[in-house]
Short mmCIF file of the C-alpha atoms (twelve columns), coordinates in Angstrom:
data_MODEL
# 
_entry.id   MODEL 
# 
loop_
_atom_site.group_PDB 
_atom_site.id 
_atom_site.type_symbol 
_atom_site.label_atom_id 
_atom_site.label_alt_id 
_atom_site.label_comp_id 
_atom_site.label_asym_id 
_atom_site.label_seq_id 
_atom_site.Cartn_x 
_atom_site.Cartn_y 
_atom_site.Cartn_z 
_atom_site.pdbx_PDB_model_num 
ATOM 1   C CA . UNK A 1   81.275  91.897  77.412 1 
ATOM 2   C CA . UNK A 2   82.665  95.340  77.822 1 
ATOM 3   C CA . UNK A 3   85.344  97.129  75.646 1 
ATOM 4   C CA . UNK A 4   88.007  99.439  76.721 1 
ATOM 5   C CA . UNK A 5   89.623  101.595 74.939 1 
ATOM 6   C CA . UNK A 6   93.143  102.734 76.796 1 
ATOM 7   C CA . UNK A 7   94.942  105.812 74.820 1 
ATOM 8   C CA . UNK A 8   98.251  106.909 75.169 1 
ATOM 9   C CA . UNK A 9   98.249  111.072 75.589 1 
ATOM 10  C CA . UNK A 10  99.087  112.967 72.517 1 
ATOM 11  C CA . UNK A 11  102.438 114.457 72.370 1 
ATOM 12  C CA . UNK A 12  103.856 116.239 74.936 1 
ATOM 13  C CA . UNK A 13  106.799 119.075 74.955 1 
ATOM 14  C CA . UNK A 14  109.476 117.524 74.755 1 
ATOM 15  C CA . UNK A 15  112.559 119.485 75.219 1 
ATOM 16  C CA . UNK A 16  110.736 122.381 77.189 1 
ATOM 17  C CA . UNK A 17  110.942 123.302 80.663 1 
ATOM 18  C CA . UNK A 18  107.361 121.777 81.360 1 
ATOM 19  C CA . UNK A 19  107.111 118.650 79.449 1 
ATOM 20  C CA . UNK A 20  103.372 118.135 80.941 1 
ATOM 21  C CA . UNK A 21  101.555 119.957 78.362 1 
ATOM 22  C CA . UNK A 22  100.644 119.234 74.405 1 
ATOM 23  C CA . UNK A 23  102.659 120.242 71.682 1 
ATOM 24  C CA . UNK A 24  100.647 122.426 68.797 1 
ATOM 25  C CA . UNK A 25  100.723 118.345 66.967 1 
ATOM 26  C CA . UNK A 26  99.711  116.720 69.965 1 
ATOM 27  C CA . UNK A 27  96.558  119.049 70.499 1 
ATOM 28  C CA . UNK A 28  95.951  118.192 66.905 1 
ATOM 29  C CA . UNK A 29  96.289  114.440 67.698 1 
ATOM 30  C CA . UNK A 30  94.040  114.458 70.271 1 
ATOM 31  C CA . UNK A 31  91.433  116.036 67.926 1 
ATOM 32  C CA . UNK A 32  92.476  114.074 64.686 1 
ATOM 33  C CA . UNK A 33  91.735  110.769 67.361 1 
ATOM 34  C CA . UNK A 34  87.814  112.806 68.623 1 
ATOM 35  C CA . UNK A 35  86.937  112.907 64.964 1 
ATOM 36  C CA . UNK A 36  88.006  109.511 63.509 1 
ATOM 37  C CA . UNK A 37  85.813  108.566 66.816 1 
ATOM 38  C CA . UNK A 38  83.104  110.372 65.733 1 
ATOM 39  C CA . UNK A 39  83.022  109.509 62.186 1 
ATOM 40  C CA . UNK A 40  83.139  105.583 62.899 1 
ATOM 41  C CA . UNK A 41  79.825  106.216 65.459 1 
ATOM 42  C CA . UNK A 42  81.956  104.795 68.612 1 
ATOM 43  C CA . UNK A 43  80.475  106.371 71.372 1 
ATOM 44  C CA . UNK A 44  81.705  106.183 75.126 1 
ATOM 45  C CA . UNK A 45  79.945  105.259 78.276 1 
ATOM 46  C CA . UNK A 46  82.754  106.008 80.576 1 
ATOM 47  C CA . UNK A 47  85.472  108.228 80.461 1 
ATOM 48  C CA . UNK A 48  88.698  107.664 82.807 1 
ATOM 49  C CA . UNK A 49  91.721  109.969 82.551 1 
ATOM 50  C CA . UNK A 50  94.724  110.033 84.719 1 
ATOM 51  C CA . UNK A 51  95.703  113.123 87.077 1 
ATOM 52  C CA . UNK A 52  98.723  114.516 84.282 1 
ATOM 53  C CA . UNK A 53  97.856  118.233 82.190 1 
ATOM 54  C CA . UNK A 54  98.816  116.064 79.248 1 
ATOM 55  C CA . UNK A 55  95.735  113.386 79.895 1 
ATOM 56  C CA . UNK A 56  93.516  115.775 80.528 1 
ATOM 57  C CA . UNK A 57  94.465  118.157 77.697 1 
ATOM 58  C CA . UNK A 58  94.236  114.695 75.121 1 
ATOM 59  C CA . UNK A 59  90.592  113.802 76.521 1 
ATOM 60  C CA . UNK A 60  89.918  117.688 76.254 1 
ATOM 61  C CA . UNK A 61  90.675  117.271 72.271 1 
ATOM 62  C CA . UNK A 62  88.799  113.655 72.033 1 
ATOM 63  C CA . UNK A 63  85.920  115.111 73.812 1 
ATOM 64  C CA . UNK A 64  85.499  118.831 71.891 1 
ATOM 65  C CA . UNK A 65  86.114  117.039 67.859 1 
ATOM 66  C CA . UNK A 66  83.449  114.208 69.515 1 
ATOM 67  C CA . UNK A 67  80.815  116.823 70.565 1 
ATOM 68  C CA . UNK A 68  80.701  115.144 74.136 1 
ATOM 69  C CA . UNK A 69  83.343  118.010 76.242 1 
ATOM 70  C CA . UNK A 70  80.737  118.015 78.775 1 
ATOM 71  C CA . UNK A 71  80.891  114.395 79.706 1 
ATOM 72  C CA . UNK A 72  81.722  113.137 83.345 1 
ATOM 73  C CA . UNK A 73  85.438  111.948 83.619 1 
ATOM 74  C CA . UNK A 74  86.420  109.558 86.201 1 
ATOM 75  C CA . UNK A 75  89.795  111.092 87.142 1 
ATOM 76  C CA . UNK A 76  92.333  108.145 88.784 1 
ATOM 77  C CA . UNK A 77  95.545  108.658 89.296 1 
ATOM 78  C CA . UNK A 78  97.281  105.511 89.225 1 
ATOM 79  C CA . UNK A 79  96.886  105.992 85.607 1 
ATOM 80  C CA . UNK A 80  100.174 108.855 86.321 1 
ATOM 81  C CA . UNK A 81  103.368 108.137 84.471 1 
ATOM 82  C CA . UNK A 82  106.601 107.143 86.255 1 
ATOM 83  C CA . UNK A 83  108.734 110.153 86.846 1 
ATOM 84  C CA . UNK A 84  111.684 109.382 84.403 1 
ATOM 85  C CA . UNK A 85  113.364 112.561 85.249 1 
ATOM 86  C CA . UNK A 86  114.183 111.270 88.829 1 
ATOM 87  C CA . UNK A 87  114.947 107.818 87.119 1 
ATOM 88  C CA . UNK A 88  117.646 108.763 84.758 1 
ATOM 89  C CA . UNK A 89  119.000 111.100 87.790 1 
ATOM 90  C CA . UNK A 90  119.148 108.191 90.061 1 
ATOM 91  C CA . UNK A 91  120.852 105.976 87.125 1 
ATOM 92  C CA . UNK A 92  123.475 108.262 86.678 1 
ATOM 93  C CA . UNK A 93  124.163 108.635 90.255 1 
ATOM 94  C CA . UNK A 94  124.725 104.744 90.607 1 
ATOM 95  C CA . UNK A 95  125.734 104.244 86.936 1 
ATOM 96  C CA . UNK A 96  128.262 107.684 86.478 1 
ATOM 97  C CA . UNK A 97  130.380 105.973 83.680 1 
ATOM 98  C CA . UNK A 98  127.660 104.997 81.310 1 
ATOM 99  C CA . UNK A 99  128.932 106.698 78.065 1 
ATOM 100 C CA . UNK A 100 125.405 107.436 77.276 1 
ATOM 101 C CA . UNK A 101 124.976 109.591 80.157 1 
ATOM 102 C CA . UNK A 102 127.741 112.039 78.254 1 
ATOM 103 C CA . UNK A 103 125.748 111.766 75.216 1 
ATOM 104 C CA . UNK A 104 122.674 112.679 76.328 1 
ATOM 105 C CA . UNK A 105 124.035 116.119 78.167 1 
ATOM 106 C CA . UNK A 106 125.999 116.761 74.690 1 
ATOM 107 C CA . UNK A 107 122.735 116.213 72.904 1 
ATOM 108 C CA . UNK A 108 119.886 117.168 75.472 1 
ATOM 109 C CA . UNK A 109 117.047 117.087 72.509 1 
ATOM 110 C CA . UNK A 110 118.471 113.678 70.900 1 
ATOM 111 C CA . UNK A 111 115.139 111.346 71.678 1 
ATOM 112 C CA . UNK A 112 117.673 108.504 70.253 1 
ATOM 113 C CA . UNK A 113 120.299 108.696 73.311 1 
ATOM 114 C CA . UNK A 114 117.147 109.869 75.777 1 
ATOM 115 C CA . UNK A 115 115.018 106.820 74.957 1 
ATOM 116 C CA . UNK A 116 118.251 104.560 75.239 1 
ATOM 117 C CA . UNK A 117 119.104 105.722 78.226 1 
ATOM 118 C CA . UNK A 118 115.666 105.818 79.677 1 
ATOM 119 C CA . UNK A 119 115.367 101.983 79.003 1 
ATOM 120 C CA . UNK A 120 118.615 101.033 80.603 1 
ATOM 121 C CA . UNK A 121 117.603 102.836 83.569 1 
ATOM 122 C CA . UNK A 122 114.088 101.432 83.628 1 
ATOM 123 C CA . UNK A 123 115.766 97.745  83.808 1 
ATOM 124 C CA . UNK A 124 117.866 98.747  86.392 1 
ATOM 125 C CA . UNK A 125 115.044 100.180 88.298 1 
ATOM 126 C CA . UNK A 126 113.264 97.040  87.761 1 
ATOM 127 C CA . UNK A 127 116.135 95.156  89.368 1 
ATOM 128 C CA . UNK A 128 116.136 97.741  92.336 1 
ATOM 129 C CA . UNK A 129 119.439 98.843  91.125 1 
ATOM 130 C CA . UNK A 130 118.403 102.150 91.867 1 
ATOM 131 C CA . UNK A 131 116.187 102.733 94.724 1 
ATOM 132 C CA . UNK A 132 117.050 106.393 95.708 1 
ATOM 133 C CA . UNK A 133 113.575 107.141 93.913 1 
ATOM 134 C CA . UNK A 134 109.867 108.222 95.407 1 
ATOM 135 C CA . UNK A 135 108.563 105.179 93.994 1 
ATOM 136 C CA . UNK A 136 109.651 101.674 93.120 1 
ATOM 137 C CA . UNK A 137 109.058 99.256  90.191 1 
ATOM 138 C CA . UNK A 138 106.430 97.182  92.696 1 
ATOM 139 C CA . UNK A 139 104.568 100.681 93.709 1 
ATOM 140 C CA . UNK A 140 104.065 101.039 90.229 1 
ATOM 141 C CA . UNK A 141 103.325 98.323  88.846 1 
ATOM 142 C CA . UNK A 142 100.905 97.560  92.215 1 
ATOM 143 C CA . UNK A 143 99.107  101.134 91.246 1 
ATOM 144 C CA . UNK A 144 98.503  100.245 87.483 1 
ATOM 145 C CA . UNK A 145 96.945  96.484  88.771 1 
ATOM 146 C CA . UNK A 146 94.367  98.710  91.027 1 
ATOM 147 C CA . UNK A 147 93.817  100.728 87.921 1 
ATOM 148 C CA . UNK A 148 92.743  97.101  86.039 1 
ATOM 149 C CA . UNK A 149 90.842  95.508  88.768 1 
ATOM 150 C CA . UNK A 150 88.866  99.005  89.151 1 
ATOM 151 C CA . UNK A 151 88.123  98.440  85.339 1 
ATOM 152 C CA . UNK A 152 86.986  94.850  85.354 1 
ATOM 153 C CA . UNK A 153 84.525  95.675  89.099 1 
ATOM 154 C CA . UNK A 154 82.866  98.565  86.924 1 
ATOM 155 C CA . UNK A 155 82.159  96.229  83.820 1 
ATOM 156 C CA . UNK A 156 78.691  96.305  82.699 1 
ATOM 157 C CA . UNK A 157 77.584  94.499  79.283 1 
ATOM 158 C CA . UNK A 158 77.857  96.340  76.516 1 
ATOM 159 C CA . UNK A 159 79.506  98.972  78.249 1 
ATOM 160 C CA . UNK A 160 82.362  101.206 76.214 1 
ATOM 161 C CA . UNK A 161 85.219  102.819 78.327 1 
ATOM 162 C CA . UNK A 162 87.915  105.322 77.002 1 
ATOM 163 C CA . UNK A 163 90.708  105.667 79.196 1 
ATOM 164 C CA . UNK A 164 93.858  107.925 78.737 1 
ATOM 165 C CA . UNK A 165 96.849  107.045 80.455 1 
ATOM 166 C CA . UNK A 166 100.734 107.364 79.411 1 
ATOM 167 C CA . UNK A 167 103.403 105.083 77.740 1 
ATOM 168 C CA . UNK A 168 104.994 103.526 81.126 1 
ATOM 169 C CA . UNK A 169 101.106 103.190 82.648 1 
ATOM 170 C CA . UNK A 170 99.453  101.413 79.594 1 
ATOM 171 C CA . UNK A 171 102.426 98.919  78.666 1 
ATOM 172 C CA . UNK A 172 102.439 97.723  82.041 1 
ATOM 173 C CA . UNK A 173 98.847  97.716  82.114 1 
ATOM 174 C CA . UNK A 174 99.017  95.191  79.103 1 
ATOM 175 C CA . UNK A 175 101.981 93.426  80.215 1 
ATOM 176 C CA . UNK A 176 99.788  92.445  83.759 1 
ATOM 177 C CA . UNK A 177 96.985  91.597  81.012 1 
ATOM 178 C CA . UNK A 178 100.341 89.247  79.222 1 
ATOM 179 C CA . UNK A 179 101.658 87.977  82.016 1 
ATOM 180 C CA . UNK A 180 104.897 89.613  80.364 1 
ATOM 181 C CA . UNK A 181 108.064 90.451  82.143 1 
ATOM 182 C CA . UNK A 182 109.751 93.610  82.715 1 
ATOM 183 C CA . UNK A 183 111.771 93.595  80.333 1 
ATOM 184 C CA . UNK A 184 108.975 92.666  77.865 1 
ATOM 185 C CA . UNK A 185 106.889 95.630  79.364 1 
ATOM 186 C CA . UNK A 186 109.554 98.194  78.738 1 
ATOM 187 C CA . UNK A 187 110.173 97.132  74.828 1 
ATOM 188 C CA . UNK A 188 106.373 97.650  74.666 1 
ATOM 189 C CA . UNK A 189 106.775 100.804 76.056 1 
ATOM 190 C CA . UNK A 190 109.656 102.153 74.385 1 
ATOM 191 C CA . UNK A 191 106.984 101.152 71.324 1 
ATOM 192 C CA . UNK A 192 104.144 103.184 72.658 1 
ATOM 193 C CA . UNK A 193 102.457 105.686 70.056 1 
ATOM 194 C CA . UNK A 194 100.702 108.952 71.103 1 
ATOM 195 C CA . UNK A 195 97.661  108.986 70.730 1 
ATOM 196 C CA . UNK A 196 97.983  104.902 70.005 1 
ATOM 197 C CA . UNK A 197 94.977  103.404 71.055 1 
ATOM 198 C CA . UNK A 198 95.250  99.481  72.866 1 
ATOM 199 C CA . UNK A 199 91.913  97.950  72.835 1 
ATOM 200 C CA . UNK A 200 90.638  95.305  75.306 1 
ATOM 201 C CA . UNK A 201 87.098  93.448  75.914 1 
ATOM 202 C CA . UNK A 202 86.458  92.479  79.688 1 
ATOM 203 C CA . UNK A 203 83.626  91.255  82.020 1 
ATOM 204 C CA . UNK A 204 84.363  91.360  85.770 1 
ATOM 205 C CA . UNK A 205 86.530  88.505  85.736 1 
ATOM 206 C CA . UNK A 206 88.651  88.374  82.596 1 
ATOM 207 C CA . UNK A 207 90.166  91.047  80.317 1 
ATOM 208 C CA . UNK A 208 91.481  90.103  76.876 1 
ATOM 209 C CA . UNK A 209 93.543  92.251  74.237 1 
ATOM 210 C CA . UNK A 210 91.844  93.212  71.101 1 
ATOM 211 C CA . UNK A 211 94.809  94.874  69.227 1 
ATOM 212 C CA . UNK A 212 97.683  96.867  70.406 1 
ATOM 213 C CA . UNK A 213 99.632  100.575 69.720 1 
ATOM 214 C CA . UNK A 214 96.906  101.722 66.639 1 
ATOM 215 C CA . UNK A 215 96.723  104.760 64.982 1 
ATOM 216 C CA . UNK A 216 93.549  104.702 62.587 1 
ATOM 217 C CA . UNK A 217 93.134  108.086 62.732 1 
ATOM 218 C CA . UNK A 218 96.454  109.198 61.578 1 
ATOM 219 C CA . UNK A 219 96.615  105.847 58.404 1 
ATOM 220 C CA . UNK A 220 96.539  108.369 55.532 1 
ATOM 221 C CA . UNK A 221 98.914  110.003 53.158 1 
ATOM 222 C CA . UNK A 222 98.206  113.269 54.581 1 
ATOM 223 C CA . UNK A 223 98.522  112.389 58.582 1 
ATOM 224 C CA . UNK A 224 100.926 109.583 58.613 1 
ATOM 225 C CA . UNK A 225 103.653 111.852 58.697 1 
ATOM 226 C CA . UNK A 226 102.478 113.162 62.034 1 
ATOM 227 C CA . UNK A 227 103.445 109.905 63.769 1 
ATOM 228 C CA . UNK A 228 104.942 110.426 66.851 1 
ATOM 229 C CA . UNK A 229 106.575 108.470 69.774 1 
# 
């Protein structure tokens, strides 16, 4: 059997005019995540990182704390996040009355009214309630299933994979894994944990979920308060 590791991106800027970089704690993440690596002996094989600054910038961190920054990376970019700015911009143009549209231009840097609104668009998407997008619920979820059966033709025994990907591409990667719905997929989602690490053992036929959403490397007194979402 193989094992893959698939890691959410450390935390991003949110609130600033280019969310698609790490905050000063999310390059810290990245490297808090490279050492607890390092000190356990884990080791990677393969390294797979989607085509977003924020991937790249998280692997960059894993890679320099592990002593491996010159390692090959497999870049694929199905691994991409769904562009929730156009989402919520096409909710409110079908959905205008939605009092939490109000609330969230009120309070632009409330994540509360953001991620609530983001998840009520994201089932409306998924019920192609909104289509006046650049890519439906089916493209995406189609692109993350390529991303999974590119995974499981590459297995090799014994081989370890690290992957980094984003909230929206790993929850639907383990809801295809479930057999969950879309609704299902989005809770799981909405759950996601930078840096949070899903784990997975696969062979070229079967792929099976090891644990979900863990942070070992931040389970002390002194990092637990740099928990993020």
């Amino acid at each position: 059997m193989s094992e893959l590791f698939l890691v959410r991106h450390a935390q991003a800027s949110f609130g600033k005019a280019d969310y698609d970089q790490l905050s000063e704690l999310g390059v810290n993440q990245s490297r808090w995540l490279g050492e607890y690596f390092k000190r356990q002996g884990i080791e990677f094989t393969k390294l797979i990182v989607g085509d977003m600054r924020r991937h790249h910038q998280t692997l960059d961190g894993i890679c320099e704390a592990m002593g491996t920054r010159d390692q090959d990376r497999t870049v694929i970019a199905d691994l991409n996040e769904y562009d929730f700015a156009e989402l919520t911009a096409a909710y409110a143009e079908s959905f205008p009355h939605d009092s939490l549209l109000q609330k969230v231009k009120n309070s632009p840097l409330d994540k509360k009214n953001h991620y609530r609104l983001l998840r009520v668009a994201l089932s409306a998407w998924a019920r192609n309630e909104i289509t006046d997008v650049n890519e439906s619920w089916e493209a995406f979820f189609d692109r993350v299933q390529k991303v999974r059966q590119y995974i499981l033709a590459g297995a090799k025994s014994g081989q370890r994979v690290l992957a980094i990907g984003s909230g929206g591409s790993n929850s639907t990667f383990l809801g295809q894994v479930l057999d969950a719905p879309p609704e299902t997929i989005f809770d799981l989602n909405l759950q996601s944990r930078n840096t949070g690490i899903s784990s997975y053992f696969f062979n070229e036929k079967k792929i099976t979920l090891s644990c979900f959403n863990m942070v070992p490397h931040l389970d002390t007194n002194e990092l637990r308060a740099h928990v993020t979402y």
